[in-house]
N, C-alpha and C positions, 0 to 999 in steps of 0.2 A: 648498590642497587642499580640496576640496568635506569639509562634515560627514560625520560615521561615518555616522550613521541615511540619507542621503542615498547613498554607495557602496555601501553594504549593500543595500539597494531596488534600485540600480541591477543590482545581482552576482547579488542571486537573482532577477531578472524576465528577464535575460541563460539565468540553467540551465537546466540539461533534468531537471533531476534532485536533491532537496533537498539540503541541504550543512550538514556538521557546523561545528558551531565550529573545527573545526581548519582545512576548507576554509575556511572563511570567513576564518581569520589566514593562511591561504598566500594570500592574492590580496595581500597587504600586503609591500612588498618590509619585509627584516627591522629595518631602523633606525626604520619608521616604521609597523612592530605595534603595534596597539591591547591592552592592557590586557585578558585577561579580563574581568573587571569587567564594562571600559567596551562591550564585545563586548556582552557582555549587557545593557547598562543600554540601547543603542543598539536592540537587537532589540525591546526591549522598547519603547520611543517608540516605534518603525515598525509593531510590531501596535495602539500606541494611535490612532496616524497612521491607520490604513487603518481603522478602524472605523467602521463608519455608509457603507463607501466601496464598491466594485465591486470591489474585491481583500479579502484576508487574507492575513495572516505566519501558519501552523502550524508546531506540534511534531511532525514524525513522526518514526518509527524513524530515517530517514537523514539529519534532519537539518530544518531551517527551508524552506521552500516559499512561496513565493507564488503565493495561486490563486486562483480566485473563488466566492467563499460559495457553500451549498448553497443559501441565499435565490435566487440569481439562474441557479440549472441550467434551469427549464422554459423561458428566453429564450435562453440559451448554446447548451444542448443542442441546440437545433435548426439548430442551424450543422452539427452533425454526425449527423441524420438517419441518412442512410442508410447510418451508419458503428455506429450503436448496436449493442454486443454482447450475444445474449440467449445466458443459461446455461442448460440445463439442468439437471432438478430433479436429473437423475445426477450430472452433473458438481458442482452445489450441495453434495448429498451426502456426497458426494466430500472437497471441498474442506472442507467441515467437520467430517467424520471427521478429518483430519486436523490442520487447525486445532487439535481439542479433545484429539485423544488424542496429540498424538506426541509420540513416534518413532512410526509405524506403519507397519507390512507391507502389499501387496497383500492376502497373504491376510487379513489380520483387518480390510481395510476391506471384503474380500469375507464375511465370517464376518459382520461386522455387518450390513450392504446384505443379504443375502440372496442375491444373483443376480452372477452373474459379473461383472468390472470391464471395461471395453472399455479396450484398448489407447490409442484416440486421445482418450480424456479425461486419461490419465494423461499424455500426450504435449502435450494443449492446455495443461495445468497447469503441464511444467515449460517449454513454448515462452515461456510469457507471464512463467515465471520465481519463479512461485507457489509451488511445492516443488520439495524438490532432495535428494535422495539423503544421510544424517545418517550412514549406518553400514550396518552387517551385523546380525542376528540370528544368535546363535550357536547354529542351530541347522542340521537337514539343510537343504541346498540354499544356506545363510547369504540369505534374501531382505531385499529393500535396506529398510530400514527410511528412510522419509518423513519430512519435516518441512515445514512455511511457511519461508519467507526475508522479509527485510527489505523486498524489492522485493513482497511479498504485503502485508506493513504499514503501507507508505508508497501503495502504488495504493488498499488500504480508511480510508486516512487513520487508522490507528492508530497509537498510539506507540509502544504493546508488548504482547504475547499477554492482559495483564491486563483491554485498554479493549478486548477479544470481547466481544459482547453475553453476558450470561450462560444458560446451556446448562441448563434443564428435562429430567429424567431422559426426558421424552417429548417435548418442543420440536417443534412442526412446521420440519423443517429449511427450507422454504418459508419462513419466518417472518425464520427467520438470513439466508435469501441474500436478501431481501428489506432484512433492517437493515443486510447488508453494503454494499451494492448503494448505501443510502440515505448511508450513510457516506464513499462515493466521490466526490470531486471531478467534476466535467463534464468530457469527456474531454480537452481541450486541456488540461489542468492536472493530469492524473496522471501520475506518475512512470516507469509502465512503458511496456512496448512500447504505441502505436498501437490501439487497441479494433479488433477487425475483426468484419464481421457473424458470429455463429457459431451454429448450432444443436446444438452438442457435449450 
């Protein structure tokens, strides 16, 4: 049988989508599971393996990922030109009311913003799988109270709600979609849907 650090490289360059240590012991028929530990001890040569290289092993929310450094986006990226998705400073907004305060309502991301919320950002948001509906407001009309998902943390290559850039009482939200944006893998190597051109 080929070494751990060696089927591990092979398993995550294979995904579409990062994988827990628990995925990563189910690809092992059961007599010839690896060791936590050694799981880990394994992960850990393969991200010292790939440094200085054209790939990376990361920690996101969903799990170990192999991608290609942020050094190496301005030659990558342009493989997928004409596929770059640009945000909107709405949608930005948007996505970072959320981000910062939820659970939150429609109405209190529109109470903040100032100006109505357009239907087809909230709908870009959860197509791409970014937030997802946490609950009700126990109040008239009960509206859906918002949150980010896992597939929002693993496409901004964060681990968990804590590695957000941190939020200035007045922050140019520009500024966040800007460090989000910068925190994203090149799009062959993100975890969610396909980037498609958008001016949302």
């Amino acid at each position: 049988m080929p070494e751990l650090k060696a089927i591990l490289e092979a398993v995550l360059l294979a995904a579409a989508e990062p994988l827990s240590p628990e995925r990563l012991l189910g690809v092992f028929p059961e007599a010839e599971q690896p060791e936590r530990e050694a799981l880990r001890a394994a992960l850990a040569e393969l991200a010292a393996a790939c440094e200085g290289r054209g790939v990376e092993l990361v920690e996101v929310a969903g799990g170990f990922r192999l991608q290609v450094p942020q050094a190496f986006a301005p030659w990558v990226s342009r493989l997928w030109e004409e596929r770059t998705a640009h945000y909107s400073r709405a949608l930005l907004e948007t996505l970072a009311l959320i981000a910062y305060r939820q659970p939150i309502t429609r109405g209190e991301i529109e109470a903040v913003r100032g100006v109505s919320l357009s239907g087809s950002i909230m709908k870009t948001l959860q197509e791409r799988e970014w937030i997802k509906v946490v609950g009700h407001r126990e109040v008239p009309g009960r509206p859906a109270l918002y949150a980010t998902t896992q597939a929002f943390l693993d496409y901004f290559n964060l681990k968990s709600l804590s590695a957000l850039p941190p939020l200035a009482a007045v922050r140019d939200l520009d500024a966040i979609g800007a460090e989000l944006e910068r925190r994203a893998p090149p799009p062959a190597d993100r975890a969610s849907p396909s980037p498609e051109s958008s001016d949302v």
